[in-house]
C-alpha positions in Angstrom: -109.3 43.8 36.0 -108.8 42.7 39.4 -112.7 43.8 40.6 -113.3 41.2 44.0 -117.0 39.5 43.3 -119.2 38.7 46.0 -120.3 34.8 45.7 -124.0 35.6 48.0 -124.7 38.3 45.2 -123.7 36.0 42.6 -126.4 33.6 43.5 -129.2 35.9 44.0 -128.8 36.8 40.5 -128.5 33.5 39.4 -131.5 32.4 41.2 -133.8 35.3 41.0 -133.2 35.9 37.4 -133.2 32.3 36.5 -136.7 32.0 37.9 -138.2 35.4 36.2 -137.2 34.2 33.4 -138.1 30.4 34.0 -140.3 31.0 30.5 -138.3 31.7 27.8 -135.3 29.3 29.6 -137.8 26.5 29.4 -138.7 26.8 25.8 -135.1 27.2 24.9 -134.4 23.9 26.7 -137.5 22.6 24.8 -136.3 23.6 21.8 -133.2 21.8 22.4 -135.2 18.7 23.1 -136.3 19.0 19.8 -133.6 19.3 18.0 -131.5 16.3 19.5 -134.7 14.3 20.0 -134.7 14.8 16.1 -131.5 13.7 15.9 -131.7 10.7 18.0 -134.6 9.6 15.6 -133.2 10.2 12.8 -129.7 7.9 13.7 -131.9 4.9 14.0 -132.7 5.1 10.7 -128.3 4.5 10.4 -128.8 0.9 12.9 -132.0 0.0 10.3 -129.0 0.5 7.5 -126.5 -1.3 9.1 -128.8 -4.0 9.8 -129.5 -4.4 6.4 -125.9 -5.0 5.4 -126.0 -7.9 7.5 -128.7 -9.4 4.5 -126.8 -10.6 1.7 -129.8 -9.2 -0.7 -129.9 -5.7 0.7 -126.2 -5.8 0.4 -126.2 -6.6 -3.3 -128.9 -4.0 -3.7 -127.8 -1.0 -2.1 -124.3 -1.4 -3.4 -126.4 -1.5 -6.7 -128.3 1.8 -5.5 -126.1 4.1 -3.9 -122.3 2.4 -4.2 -122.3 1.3 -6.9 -118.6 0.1 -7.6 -118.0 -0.2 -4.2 -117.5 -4.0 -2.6 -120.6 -5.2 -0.2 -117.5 -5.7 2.0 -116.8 -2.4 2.5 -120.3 -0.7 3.0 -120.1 -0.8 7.0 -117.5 1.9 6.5 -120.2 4.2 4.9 -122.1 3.1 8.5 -119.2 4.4 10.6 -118.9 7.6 8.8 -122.7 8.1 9.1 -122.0 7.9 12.9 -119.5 9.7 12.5 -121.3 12.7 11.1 -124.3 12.2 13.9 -121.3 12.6 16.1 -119.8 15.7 15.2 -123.2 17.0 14.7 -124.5 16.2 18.4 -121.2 18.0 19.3 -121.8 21.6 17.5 -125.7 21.4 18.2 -124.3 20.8 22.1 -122.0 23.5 22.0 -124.1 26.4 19.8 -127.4 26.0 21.6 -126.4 24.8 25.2 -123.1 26.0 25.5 -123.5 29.5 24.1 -127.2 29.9 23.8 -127.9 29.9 27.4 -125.2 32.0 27.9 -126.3 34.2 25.4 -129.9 34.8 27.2 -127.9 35.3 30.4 -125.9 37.9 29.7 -128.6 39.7 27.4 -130.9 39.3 30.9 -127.3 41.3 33.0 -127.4 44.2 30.6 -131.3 44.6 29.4 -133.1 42.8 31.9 -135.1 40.4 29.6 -134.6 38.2 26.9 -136.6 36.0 24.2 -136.0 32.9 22.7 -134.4 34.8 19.7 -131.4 34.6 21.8 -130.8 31.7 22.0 -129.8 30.7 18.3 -126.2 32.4 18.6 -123.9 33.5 15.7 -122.0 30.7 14.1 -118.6 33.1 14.6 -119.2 32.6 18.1 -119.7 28.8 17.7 -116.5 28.4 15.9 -114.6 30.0 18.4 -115.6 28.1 21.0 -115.4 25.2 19.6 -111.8 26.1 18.8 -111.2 27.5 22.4 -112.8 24.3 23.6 -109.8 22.1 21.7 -107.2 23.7 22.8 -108.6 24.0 26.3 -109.2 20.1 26.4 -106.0 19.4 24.7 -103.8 20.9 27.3 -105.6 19.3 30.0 -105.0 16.2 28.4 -101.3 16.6 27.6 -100.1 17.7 30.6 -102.9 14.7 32.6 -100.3 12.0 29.6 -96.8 13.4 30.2 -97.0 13.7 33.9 -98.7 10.2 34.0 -95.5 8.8 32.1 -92.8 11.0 33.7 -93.5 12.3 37.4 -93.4 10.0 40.7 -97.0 8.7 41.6 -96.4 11.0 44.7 -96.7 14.0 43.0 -99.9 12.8 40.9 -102.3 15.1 43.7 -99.7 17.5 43.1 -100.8 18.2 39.2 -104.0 17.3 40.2 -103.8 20.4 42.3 -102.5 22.3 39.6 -104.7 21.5 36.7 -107.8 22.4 39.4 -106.4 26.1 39.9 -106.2 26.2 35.9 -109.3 24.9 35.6 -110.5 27.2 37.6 -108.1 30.8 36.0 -109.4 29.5 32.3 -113.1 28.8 33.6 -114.2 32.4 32.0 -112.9 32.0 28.3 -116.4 30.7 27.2 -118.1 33.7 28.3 -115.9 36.4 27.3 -116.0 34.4 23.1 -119.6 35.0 24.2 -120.0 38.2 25.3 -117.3 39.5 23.1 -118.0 38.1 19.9 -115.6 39.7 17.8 -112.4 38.6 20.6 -109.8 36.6 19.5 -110.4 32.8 21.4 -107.2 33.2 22.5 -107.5 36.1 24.3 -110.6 34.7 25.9 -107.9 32.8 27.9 -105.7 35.5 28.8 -109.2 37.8 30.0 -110.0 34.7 32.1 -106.9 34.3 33.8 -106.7 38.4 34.6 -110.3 38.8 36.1 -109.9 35.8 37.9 -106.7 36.8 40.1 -107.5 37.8 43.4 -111.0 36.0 43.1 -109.8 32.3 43.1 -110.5 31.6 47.0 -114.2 33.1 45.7 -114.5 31.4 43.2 -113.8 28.3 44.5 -116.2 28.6 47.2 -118.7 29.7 44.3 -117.7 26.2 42.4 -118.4 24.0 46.2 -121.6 25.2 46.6 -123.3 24.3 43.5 -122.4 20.6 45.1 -124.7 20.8 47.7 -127.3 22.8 45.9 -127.7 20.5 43.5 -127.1 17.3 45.7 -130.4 18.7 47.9 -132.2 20.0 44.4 -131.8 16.1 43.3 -132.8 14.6 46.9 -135.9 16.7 48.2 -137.4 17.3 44.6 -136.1 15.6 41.3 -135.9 12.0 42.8 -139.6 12.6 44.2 -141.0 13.8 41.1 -139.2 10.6 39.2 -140.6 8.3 41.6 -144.1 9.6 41.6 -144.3 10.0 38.0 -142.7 6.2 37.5 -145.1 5.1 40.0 -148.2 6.6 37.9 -146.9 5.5 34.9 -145.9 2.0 35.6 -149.6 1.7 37.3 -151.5 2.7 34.4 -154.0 4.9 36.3 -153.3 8.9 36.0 -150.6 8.3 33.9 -150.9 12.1 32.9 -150.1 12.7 36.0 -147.1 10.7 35.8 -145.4 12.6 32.7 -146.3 15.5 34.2 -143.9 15.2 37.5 -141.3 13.7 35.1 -141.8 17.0 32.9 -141.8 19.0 36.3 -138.4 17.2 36.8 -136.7 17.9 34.1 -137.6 21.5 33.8 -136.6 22.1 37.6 -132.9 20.0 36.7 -131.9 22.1 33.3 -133.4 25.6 35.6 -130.9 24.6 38.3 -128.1 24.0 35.9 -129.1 27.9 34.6 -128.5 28.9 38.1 -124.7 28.5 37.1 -125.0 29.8 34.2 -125.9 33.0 35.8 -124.1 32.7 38.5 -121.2 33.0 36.1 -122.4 35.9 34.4 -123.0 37.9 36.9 -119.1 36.7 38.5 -117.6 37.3 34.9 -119.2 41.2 34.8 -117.8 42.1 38.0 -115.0 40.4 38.0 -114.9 42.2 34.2 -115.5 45.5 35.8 -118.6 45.9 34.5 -122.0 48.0 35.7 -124.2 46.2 38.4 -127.1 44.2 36.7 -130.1 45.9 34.9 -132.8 46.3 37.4 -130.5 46.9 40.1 
């Protein structure tokens, strides 16, 4: 597992496939929308509760409703838990549909050549073992960032800064190998990340520095126009189709360009991986 992966390759497939397959991407990301939009909506309805409480009738009368038993004092704690459920659900909806269900079409797109939208809802296996590979992975990061912040010179702060860099960059590949491998243990996903990625790091971090100015020109020369036209429409009043429309234009051509890394990543995971070139090559 020590297969060298060529970064210029790497992009072409994350750019020409991306754009192939701009389609089924976009409705994916749409159906994202959707879902959190929905979401979003829906908590309101939470602020509306608590706002009630602050109403010394509605207090009396939902305790009488739905707590009954419980003291008016003590309903803003059914408010926190509500956000706290709206929290952890934003956080698995994140992590099955953007996390893994872009990854999912990616990698079906590397060994078929297309995809559908059907790809994108992933198995919830998959989701739990990210989301468990995600804790851990997060975890460490933060307890070595604490104990070396309480016990190591401020000199040597670049020093682990350094350090938790190169592991962020060995680790980078456990998320795709849960994904492409869904039956893996999510610890091994660590251990097949930091194998293909030896010999490849001086790649890879190249790889990793030019998405930086990729996306620094992608937000310059075209997103920031297309938000500034489409405010200016907008705010105007005349044409304002025209104005959603470049804002829609922007948005599809920011979540496209994160793809680009998505697929970059594929394609760097499967030769790094030792797979077969890319369908249609």
């Amino acid at each position: 597992m020590n297969h060298k992966v060529n970064i210029f390759h790497a992009l072409g497939f994350g750019f020409s496939r991306v754009f192939q397959n701009a389609g089924v991407l976009l409705i994916s990301g749409l159906i994202l929308f959707f879902i959190i939009a929905l979401l979003v909506v829906s908590l309101s309805f939470n602020y509306v509760f608590s706002a009630l409480l602050t109403m010394d009738f509605w207090r009396t009368a939902i305790k009488c409703v739905i707590a009954r038993g419980v003291c008016p004092e003590h309903l803003p704690m059914l408010s926190s838990a509500v956000m706290s459920v709206y929290l952890i659900a934003f956080i698995i909806i994140w992590t099955n549909f953007y996390n893994i269900g872009f990854k999912e079409i990616a990698f079906k797109i590397y060994d078929t050549g297309q995809s559908s939208v059907r790809d994108f809802f992933p198995p919830w296996i998959t989701l739990l073992k990210v989301i468990m590979a995600i804790i851990i992975y997060a975890g460490v990061f933060a307890l070595i960032s604490v104990i070396s912040g309480h016990t190591i010179n401020e000199r040597f702060v670049p020093i682990i800064g350094v350090i938790l860099f190169v592991l962020a960059v060995r680790f980078y590949f456990y998320g795709y190998h849960l994904v492409d491998k869904r039956g893996a243990p999510f610890i091994q996903a660590f251990t097949i990340s930091w194998l293909i990625t030896r010999g490849n790091f001086m790649r890879l971090f190249a790889l990793f520095c030019l998405y930086v100015p990729m996306a620094l020109l992608f937000v310059a020369f075209i997103a920031t126009p297309l938000l500034f036209i489409g405010m200016q429409f907008l705010y105007s009043g005349y044409l304002s189709i025209v104005g959603v429309l470049c804002m829609v234009m922007a948005a599809s051509g920011v979540l496209l360009m994160l793809q680009v890394a998505t697929f970059t990543s594929v394609y760097a995971y499967r030769i790094m991986s030792g797979a077969p070139l890319p369908a249609q090559e």
